[in-house]
C-alpha positions, 0 to 999 in steps of 0.5 A: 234614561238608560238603567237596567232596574232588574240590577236592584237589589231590593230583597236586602231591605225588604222590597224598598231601597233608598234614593239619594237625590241629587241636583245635577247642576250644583251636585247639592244633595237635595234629599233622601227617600225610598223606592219599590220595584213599582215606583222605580218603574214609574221613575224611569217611564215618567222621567220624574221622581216617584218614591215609596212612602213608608208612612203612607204605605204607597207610591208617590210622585215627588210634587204632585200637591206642591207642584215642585216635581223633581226631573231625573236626568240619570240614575246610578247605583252603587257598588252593593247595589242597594242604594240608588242616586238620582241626578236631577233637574228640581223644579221648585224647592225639593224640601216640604218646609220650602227649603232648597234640600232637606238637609238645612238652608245652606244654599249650595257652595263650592263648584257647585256654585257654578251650577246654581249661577248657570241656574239664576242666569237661565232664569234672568234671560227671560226677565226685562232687560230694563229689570235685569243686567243679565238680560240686558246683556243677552238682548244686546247679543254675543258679541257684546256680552263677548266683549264684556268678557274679554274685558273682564278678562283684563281687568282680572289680569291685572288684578292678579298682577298687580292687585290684593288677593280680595280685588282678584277675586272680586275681578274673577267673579265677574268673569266668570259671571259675564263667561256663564251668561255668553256660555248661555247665549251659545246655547253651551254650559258650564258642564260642556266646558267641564266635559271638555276639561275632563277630557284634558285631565291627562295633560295637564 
């Protein structure tokens, strides 16, 4: 991971500076803590989020009683640089009441939904293909779960021919849902085909 620390300003707020969390795969903002020069230190050696405690008076890493360690994959700061935002990888619930965030039970929306199936299809493939769909598929290999998108493809087609609104729906859910999984089997993601958008940005 790539941060210059000494780019910190933590003179501001009294040696502690706050750190958003953020999920790098559904961009949910999970929660809001404090770190040192210390914990931020710790942070970028471990590779896991380590905060300072204002209650406790010390440094802790994020799961060591629960188990639900959070692992940062990229860290920013922003313009004043006094805050910082950690994209990361949670393992577990990053709320102590077991919720998802600390910020409510809503559970992700938006395009970060994207994110959270790629997370629930990562986590299937490793079921029973007699209990799971989604493992049934991948076991078959990619050229069925390719042909199963090419027809989901079609069927979405039509809907958006022929259809209401709520059927094209409906049809472009499955395929996005059969394109996550045969993204998955490629070893590819979601965010690769973003990168390759974002890069189009200009043309389209």
């Amino acid at each position: 991971m790539s941060f210059d620390p000494s780019k910190v300003d933590f003179d501001k707020g009294g040696g502690l500076v706050p750190a958003i969390v953020q999920d790098a795969a559904t961009l949910q903002v999970l929660m809001l803590a404090y770190m040192d020069r210390a914990a931020l230190d710790e942070t970028l050696q471990s590779g896991e989020a380590t905060f300072f405690s204002r209650s406790r008076g010390g440094r802790w890493r994020k799961g060591e009683t629960s188990g639900h360690r959070i692992k940062v994959r990229s860290m920013s700061l922003d313009c004043d640089g006094d805050t910082l935002l950690l994209r990361a990888e949670p393992h577990g619930p990053a709320c102590h009441l077991g919720n998802e965030t600390c910020f409510g039970t809503e559970l992700t929306r938006g395009i970060g939904q994207l994110g959270a199936l790629e997370r629930t299809i990562a986590e299937r493939a490793t079921a029973s293909p007699e209990e799971s769909w989604t493992a049934k598929l991948i076991a078959r290999g990619p050229k069925r779960i390719a042909q199963k998108v090419g027809e989901e493809g079609v069927e979405t087609a039509l809907a958006g021919a022929v259809g209401d609104s709520q059927e094209l729906c409906n049809e472009a859910a499955d395929l996005l849902y059969h394109l996550g999984v045969l993204l998955h089997a490629r070893g590819a993601s979601f965010e690769d085909v973003m990168q390759v958008l974002a890069g189009r940005e200009k043309k389209l």
